[in-house]
N, C-alpha and C positions, 0 to 999 in steps of 0.2 A: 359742718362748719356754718355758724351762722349767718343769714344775710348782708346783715350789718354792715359787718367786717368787709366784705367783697368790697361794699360798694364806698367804705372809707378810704379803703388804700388803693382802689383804681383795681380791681383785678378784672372788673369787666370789657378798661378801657385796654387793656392788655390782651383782652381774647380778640377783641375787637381790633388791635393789627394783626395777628394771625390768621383772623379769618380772611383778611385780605391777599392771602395768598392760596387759599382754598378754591379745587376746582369744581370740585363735586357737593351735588343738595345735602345725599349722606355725609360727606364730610362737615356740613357746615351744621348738620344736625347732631353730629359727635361732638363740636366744638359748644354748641349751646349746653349738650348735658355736660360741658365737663366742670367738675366742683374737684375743690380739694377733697383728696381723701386722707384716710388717718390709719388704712393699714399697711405695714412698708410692703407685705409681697404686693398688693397692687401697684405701691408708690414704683416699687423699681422694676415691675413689668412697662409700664410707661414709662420710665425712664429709660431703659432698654429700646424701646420702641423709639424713640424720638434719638438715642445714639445710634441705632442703625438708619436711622433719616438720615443722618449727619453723614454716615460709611458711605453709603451709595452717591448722595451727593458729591462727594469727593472724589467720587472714584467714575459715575456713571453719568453726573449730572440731576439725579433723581431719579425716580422712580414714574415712569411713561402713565400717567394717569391724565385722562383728559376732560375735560367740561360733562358732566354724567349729571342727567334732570333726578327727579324724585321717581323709583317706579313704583314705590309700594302702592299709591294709590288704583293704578291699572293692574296691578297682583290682586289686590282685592276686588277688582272689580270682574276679573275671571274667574275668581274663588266664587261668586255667586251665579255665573253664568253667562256673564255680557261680552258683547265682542268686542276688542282693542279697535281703535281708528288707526289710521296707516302711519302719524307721529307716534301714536303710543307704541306703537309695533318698532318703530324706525329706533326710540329712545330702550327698548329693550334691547335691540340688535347689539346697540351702541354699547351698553352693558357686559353683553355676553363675548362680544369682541376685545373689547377690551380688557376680558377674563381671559382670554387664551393670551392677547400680546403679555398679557404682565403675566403670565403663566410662564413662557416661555422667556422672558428677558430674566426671571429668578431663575429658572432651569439655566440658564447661561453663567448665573451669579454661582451657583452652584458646581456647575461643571468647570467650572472658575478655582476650584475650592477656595473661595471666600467666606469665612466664618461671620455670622453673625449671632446676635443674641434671641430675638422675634424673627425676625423677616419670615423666617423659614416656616417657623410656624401657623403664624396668617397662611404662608400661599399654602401650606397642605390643605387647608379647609376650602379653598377654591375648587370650584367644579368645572371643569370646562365641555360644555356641549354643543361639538365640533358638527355636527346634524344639524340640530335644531340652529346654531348663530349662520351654517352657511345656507339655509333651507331662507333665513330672516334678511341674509345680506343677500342672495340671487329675486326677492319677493320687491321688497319695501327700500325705494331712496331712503338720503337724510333727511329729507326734505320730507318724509313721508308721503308720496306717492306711490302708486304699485308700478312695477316695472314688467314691461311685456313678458318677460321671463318666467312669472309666477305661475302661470298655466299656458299648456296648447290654447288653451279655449282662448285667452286674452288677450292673444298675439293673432289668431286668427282673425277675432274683431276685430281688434285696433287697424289689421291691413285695410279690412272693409272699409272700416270707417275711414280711413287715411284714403282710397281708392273712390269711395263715396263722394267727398269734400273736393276731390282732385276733378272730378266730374262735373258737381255742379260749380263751380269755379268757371270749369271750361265755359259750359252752358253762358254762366253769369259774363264771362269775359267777352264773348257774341256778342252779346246786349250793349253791354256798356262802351265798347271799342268799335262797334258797327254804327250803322247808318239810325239806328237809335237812341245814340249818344245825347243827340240836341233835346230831346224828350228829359234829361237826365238833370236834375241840381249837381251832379259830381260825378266823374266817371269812376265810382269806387264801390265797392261790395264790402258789405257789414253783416251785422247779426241783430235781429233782436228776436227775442222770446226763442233764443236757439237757435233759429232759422236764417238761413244764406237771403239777404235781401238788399234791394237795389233802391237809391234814393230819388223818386222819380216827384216833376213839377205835378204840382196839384190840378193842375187843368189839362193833364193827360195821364190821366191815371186809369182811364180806358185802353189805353194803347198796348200795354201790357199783358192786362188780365191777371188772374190769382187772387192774392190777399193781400188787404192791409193789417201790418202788423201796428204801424207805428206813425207818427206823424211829428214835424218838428214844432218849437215853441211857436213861430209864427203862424202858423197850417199851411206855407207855402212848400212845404215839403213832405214827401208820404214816402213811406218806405215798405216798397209791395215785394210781396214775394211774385212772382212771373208764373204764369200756369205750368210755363218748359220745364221749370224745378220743383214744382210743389212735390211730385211723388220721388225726386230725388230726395226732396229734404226728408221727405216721410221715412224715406228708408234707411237717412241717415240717423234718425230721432230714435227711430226702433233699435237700428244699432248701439247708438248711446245708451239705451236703456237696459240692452241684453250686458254692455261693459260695466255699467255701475251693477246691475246682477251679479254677473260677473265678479267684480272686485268686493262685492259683500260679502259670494261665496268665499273668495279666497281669504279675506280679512277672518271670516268663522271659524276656518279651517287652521290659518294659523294660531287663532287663539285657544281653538282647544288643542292644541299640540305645547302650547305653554303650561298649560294645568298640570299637569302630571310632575313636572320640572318647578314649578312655581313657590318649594320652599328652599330649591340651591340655587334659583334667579335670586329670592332675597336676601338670601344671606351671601352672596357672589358681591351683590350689592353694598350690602355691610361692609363687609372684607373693603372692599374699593375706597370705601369711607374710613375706614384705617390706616390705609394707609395714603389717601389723599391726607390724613392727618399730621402723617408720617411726614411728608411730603413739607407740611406748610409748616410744622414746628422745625423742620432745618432750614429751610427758608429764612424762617422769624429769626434763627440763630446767625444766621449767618448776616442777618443785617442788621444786628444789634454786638455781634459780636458775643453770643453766648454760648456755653460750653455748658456739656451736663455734669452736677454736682454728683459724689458721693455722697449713701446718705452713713451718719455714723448713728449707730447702734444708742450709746449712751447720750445721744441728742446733743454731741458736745458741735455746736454752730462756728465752722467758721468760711466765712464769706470772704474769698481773697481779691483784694480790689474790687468790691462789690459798686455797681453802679444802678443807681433808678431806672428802670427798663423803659421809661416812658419819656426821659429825657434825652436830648442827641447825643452819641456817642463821644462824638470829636470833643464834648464840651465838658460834658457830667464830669465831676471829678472822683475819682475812685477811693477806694479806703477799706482798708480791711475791718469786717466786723466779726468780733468773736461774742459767743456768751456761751455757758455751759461746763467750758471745763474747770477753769481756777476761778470762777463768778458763774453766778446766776441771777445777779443785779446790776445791771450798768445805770448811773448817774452822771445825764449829762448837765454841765451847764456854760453859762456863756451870754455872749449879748444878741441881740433877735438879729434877722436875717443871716443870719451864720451861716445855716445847716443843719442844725438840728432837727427840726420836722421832717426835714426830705431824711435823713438819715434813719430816724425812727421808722417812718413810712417804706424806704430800701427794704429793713432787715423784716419788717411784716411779708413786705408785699413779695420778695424773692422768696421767702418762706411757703407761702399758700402756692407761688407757682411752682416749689421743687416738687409740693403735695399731687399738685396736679400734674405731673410729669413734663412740664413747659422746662425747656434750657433755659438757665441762666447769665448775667451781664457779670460775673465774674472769672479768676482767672483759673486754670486748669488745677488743679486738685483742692480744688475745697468741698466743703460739705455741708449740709443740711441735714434739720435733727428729723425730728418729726411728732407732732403735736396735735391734740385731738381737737382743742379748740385753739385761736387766737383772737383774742380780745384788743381793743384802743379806746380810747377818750382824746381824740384827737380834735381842736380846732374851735370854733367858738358853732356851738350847735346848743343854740337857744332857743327854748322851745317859746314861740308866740303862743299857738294855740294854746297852750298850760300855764300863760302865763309866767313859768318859770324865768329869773333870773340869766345869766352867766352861769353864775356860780353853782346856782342849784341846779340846774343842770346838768354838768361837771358831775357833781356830786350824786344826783342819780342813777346816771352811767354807772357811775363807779360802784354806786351799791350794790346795783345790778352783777357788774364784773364779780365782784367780791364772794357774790352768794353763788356763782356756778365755774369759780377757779379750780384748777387741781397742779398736784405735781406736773404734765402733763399739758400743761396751757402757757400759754405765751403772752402776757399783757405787756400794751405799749401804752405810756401817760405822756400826754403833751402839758406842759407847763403845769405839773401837779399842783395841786395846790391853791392855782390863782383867782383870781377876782376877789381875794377878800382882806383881812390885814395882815399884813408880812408877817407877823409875831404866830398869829393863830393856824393862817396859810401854811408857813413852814411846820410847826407842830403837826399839823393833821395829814402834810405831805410822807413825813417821819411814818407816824404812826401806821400810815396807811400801804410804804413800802414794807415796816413792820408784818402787816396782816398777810400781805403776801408772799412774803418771804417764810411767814411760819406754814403754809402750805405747802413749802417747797416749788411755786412757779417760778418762769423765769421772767422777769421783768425788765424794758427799757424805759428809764424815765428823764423826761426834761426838766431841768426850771431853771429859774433864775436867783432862788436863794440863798446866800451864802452856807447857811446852816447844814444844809445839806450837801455843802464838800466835805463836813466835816463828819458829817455822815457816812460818805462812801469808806474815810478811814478806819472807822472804828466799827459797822458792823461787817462779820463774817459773811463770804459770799459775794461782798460785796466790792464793787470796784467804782472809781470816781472817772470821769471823760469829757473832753472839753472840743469846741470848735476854735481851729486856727485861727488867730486875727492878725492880720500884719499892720503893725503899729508905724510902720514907716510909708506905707502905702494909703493907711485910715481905709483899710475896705479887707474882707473877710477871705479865707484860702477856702475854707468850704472841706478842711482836712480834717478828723476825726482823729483826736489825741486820746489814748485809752491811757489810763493809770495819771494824768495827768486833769486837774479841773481848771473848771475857767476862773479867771481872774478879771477884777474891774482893769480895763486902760483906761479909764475915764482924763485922769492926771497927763498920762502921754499925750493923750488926743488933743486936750486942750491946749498942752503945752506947744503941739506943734502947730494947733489954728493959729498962737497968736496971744492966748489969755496971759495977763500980765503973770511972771513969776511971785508974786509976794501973794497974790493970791490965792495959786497951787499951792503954797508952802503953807499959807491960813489954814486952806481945806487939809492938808494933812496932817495938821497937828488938832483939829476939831476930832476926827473919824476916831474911833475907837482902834485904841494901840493895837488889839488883840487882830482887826482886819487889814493891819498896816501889816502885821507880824505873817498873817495869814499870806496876802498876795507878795510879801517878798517868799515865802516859801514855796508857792507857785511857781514865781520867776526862779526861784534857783531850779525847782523842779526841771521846768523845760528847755533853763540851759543845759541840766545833764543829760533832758532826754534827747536832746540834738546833738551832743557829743558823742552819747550810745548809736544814734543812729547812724552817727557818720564811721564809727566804726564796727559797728554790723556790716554796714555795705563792704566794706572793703572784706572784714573777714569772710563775707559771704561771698565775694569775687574769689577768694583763694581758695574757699571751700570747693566750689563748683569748679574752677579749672581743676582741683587736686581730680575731684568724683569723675571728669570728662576726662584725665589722666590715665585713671581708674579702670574706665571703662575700656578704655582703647588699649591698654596693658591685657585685660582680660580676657578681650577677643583675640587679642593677638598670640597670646597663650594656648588659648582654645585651639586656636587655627591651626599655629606653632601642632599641636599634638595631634589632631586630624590630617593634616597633612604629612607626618611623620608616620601616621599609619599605613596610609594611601602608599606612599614610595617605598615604604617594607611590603606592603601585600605585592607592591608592582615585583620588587627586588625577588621574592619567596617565587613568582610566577617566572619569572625569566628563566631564576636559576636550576627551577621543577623543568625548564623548558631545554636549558643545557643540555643538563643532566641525561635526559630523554635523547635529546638528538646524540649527542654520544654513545650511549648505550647502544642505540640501533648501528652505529659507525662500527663498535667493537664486536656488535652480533657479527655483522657482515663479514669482517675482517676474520673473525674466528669462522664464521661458517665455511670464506674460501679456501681457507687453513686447510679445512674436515675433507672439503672438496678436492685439494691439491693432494691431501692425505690417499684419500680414498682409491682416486685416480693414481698414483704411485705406489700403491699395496703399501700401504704403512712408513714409507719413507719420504721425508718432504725437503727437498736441495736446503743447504747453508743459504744461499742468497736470496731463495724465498722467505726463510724466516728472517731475514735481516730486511729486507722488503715490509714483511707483516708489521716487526718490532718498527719501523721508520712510518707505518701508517699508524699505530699506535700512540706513537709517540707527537704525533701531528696535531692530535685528538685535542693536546692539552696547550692553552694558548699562551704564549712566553709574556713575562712580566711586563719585561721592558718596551713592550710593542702595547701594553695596556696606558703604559704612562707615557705613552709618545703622544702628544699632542695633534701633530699634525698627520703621523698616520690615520689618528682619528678621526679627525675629520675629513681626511681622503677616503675613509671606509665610511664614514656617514654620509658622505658626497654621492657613494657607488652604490649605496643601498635603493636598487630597483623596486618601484612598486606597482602595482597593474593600472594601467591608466597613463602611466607617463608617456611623455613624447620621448623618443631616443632616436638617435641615426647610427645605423648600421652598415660599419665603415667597410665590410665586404663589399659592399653591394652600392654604398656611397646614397642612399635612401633612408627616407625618415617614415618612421612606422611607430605604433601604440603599443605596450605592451597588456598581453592579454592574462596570462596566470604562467608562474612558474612551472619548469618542468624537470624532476630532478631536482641534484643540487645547483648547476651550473648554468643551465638550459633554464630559456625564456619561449613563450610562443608568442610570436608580434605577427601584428599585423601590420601589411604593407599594401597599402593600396586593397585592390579585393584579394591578395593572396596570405596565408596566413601562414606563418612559415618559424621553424626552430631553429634559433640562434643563441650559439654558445655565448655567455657572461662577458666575457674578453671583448667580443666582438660590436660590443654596446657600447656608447657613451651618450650621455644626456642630450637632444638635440636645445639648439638654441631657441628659446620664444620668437613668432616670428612676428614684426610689429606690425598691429592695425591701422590701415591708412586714418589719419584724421579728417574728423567728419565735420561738417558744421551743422547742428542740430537746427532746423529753422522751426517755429513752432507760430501756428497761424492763432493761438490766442493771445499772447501778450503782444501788442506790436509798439509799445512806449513803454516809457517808466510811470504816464500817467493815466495807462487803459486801466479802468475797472469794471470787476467784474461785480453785475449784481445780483441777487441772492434770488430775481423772479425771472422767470424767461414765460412772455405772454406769445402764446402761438395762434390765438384767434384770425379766424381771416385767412392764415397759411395752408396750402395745398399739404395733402397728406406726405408725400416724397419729399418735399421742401424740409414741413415740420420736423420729419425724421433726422435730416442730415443735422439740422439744427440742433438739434437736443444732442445728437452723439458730438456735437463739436460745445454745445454749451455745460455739460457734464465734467468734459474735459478740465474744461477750461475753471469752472468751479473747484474740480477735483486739486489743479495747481494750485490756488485761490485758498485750499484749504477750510473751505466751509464745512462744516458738520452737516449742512441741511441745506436744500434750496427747496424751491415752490417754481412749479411747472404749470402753466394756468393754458389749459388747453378748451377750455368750453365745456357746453355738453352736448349739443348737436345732436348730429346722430348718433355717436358714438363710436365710429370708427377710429378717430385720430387716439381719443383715449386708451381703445383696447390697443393698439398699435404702441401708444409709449408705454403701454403697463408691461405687455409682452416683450420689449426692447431693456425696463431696467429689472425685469424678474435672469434675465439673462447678463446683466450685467454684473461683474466679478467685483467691484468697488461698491456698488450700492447694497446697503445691510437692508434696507426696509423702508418699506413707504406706504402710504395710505394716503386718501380722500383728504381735503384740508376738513377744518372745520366747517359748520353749517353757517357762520357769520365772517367765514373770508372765500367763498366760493362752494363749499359743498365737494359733490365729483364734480366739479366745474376744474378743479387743480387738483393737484396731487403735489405730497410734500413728501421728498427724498431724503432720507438717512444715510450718511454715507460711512463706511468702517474707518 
């Protein structure tokens, strides 16, 4: 795509609010390479890409991507052999960290089963090296310092030296707080050139002994080291010097454990910058209010309520733009400030951003074609250095356009034509929509000629479009009438300033009949097109309730038919289940037959078999006790199930029931005894009611406490802090915040490991991590709550 073109229709100044939602270097270096492109599988792999921005944001908020420097340059600079400094180490951690969180919050999207179209794909190429980021995050702050943690050897120093400093301190505190205070400019201990030293008057600088390091502006002050401290300071200096050893071994050591890994750190890196990409084009959408186009195949353009993405939402005014399917020449014309330009400039510049995979300010299903070039001659671009004209200007453009058009290309003309005589102007505008139309491109063109309404009638392809003017208002709608051209109001206008009528009447019978004939067949035009409109709308109101009719009929159908399966499979299971307990009733019954048989040598009394035949007959359940209503529910009442409460009226006790026994026999439990009670002997026990309670709850104590989203514990004793956090978590948690910030210092470290270990055990909190390096670092930690 040409340069040109970007920088006529604003597509720079369009990346340029996007990047403002960019968190990541990589991201903002994806954002600089991005140009349109011209083949659709790329165009609708980013477009893909920027609809699943849009899923997650909906659903998750975004996607957890955080402020991430540039690493390639420290990649490359381990690829030759150098060791990282403890930021550049610190800015790879951050990297690799935030490979595993976004690893595992799409593992969650996934175990989710939530489909998307990219997402998936990006994070399969992620690497996560769960070694190496937690060898980086126990080694190196954010702040890029090394932390005692990264070797024995470091932490055994650092006590020294901490144990060192604590010594001569002591020593120095003697001095200064003793009976040789008065010898002193300041009772305070400093440093210079490294060394613990005491700020002593210049005319007892004997009294001391050791070294001068330092002297003030006036020489009335010297700052000696004391001979008591000099071989303390010595030992403290060596030690400092074995530490920075120390931390250069370690920094070496880290770096070459990056090489080996240093082509899935930069492509982890990549990844991160796609989808911080991912990230900022739902952002862009959702503050503009864009939604991603289809693209259609046959490049037939339609932009539904299409609005200028660079203009405020509230105000732009929308307007469907087509070309391609029943035209591939739009002809607009009309009086200036209308709309026109922004409207030409619209359907360019939403065009090059559907290319580049950016959402667009229209409304949900429209579409975008797709084109190899897009050409303009937009605005007055008159060349000084060349000398050139207006006109010839104009005109060069255009020869330009002319010689590298194809089916394929999309030219926009602002006021064709003009700078020259109307007569010739309009011919040459004629011819030149001619030129392009015999290439088959698609063309939008402005002017102000009448000739050319008369144009849009009569050539093929071609179609005439006007900007709204409200003639009772004298000021422009800024609405886009397609099939309809402008017309002069000149005559209204003046008639409603003021201008005398005989005059209006002069001027009309001067004008040539043929433009008289012309703008009343305008004006009948767009009374009929405002009478179509207003009965579109309503047909289109009864359309959509009918389709919303439609729809709720269809599922109800559906449902209607799944749930008629559901209560036959249940009905086939029951009656399998009858059936069954029967059968085993008339085994039994026939087996005690065999048995009474047997036992009686082949003879079995009349009134046993009249017994058998009366438990047979039991088997089958009488009709009239099916359609009794309230037996029904007396037998739906008595149906026991394990678990219920019952009172067992033998025994006048209420007990649980445990599992049936038999057909009639229950095992309940009473108390610790557990015990078999006949059916009969059951009935349901009463619920017994819970005293009421009054919940008193020690975080809201008004209706005007608020809770706020930091809780600073600096200063707080360890036991203190603690209790506070479990009662300010709470108290958040009712509050309903997603996230607070817990700002505990860095100190020693104790209070920190203390709240980290308190919300890794908390059932409520999903996840938390260090703030940023530019709102505390580990100085705070920022809570995620489920």
């Amino acid at each position: 795509m040409n340069e040109r073109i970007l920088t006529t229709l604003g597509f720079d100044k369009v990346k340029q609010q996007v990047a403002q939602y960019l968190a990541t270097d990589q991201g903002k270096q994806e954002l600089t390479k991005l140009m349109p492109a011209q083949d659709a599988e790329t165009i609708e792999a980013w477009l893909a890409e920027t609809e699943d921005g849009l899923h997650v944001q909906r659903l998750r908020g975004g996607l957890p991507v955080p402020k991430l420097n540039n690493i390639a340059p420290h990649m490359k600079r381990i690829e030759i052999g150098a060791n990282l400094n403890g930021l550049e180490l610190a800015e790879v951690s951050r990297v690799l960290s935030t490979t595993s969180e976004l690893a595992r919050f799409i593992a969650d999207l996934q175990d989710s089963e939530l489909e998307f179209l990219r997402l998936y794909y990006w994070a399969e190429q992620l690497v996560t090296l769960p070694e190496l980021s937690g060898k980086l995050r126990r080694s190196v702050e954010e702040d890029g310092s090394i932390k005692d943690e990264a070797s024995p050897e470091l932490r055994t120093i650092r006590s020294q030296i901490r144990r060192s400093e604590q010594n001569i301190r002591e020593q120095l505190d003697g001095l200064v707080r003793g009976k040789n205070a008065k010898y002193l400019s300041d009772a305070i201990i400093t440093l210079r050139n490294d060394r613990y030293v005491i700020p002593v008057k210049q005319e007892y600088r004997g009294i001391f002994g050791g070294v001068v390091h330092d002297q003030s502006a006036s020489g009335q002050t010297l700052f000696v080291e004391p001979k008591q401290v000099v071989d303390l300071n010595n030992r403290l200096r060596s030690q400092q010097i074995a530490e920075r050893t120390e931390i250069e071994r370690i920094l070496a050591e880290l770096s070459a454990e990056l090489v080996p890994e240093r082509h899935a750190i930069i492509h982890n890196a990549y990844v991160l910058g796609r989808f911080d990409l991912m990230n900022a084009k739902a952002r862009f959408a959702k503050a503009i209010k864009a939604v991603v186009p289809k693209i259609s195949s046959e490049n037939h353009v339609y932009l539904k309520q299409a609005r200028h993405p660079l203009l405020d939402p509230e105000q732009a005014v929308a307007n469907d733009i087509m070309i391609g399917k029943d035209f591939q020449a739009i002809v607009i014309t009309g009086p200036n400030t209308g709309g026109k330009t922004i409207t030409l400039k619209t359907l360019g510049l939403l065009q090059l951003m559907g290319q580049s995979g950016l959402p667009l300010p229209v409304e949900e299903e429209s579409q975008m074609g797709i084109f190899d070039e897009v050409f303009a001659d937009i605005g007055d671009e008159q060349s000084i250095e060349q000398s050139l004209s207006t006109f010839s200007s104009h005109m060069t453009n255009i020869v330009s356009i002319l010689d590298k058009i194809d089916a394929k290309s999309l030219v926009l003309f602002d006021e064709l034509g003009a700078g020259t005589d109307p007569q010739e102007g309009a011919a040459l505008a004629i011819a030149i929509l001619d030129a392009v139309g015999a290439k088959s491109a698609y063309v939008m063109a402005t002017t102000h000629y009448p000739e050319l309404k008369i144009y849009g009638y009569n050539r093929p392809n071609t179609i005439n479009a006007s900007m709204e003017f409200d003639v009772d208002t004298l000021s422009p709608t800024y609405r886009l009438l397609i099939g309809v051209p402008g017309r002069s109001n000149a005559f209204k206008i003046s008639k409603r300033l003021g201008l005398d009528p005989q005059i209006i009447d002069s001027a009309k019978q001067i004008i040539d009949g043929e433009s008289q004939d012309l703008n009343e067949m305008i004006s009948d035009l767009e009374n009929q097109r405002k009478m179509t409109e207003t009965e579109y709308l309503e047909v289109r109101h009864y359309v959509d309730e009918a389709e919303s009719l439609y729809r709720d009929l269809k599922n109800a159908y559906s449902l209607f038919f799944d749930e008629r399966e559901v209560e036959m499979d249940k009905a086939r299971k029951k009656a399998n289940q009858l059936v069954n307990d029967v059968e085993e009733q008339a085994d039994k019954i026939i087996k005690d037959i065999r048995q009474m048989q047997l036992a009686g040598q082949g003879s079995v009394k009349e009134h046993q078999l009249i017994n058998a035949k009366t438990q047979l007959s039991s088997l089958k359940q009488p009709e009239h006790l099916k359609k009794n209503k309230v037996l029904q529910k007396a037998k739906a009442k008595k149906q026991f199930k394990p678990g219920d409460e019952v009172m067992v009226e033998t025994y006048g006790q209420r007990g649980t029931l445990i599992e049936k026994v038999g057909n009639h026999d229950w095992q309940v439990q009473l108390g610790i005894l557990k015990m078999t009670v006949s059916e009969d002997e059951l009935k349901f026990a009463q619920p017994i009611e819970e005293p009421k309670r009054t919940v008193i709850t020690g975080v809201r104590r008004g209706g005007n406490t608020q809770v706020k989203t930091e809780l600073d514990l600096r200063g707080k004793r360890y036991e203190e802090a603690l209790a506070e956090v479990d009662h300010y978590i709470d108290a958040a948690l009712l509050a309903g915040y997603p996230q607070v910030t817990i700002i505990h210092g860095k100190g020693t470290g104790a209070l920190r490991k203390g709240i980290t270990e308190y919300l890794k055990n908390h059932r409520s909190v999903k996840s938390f991590e260090f703030a940023p390096a530019n709102q505390g670092g580990n100085g705070a930690t920022v809570v995620h709550f489920k």
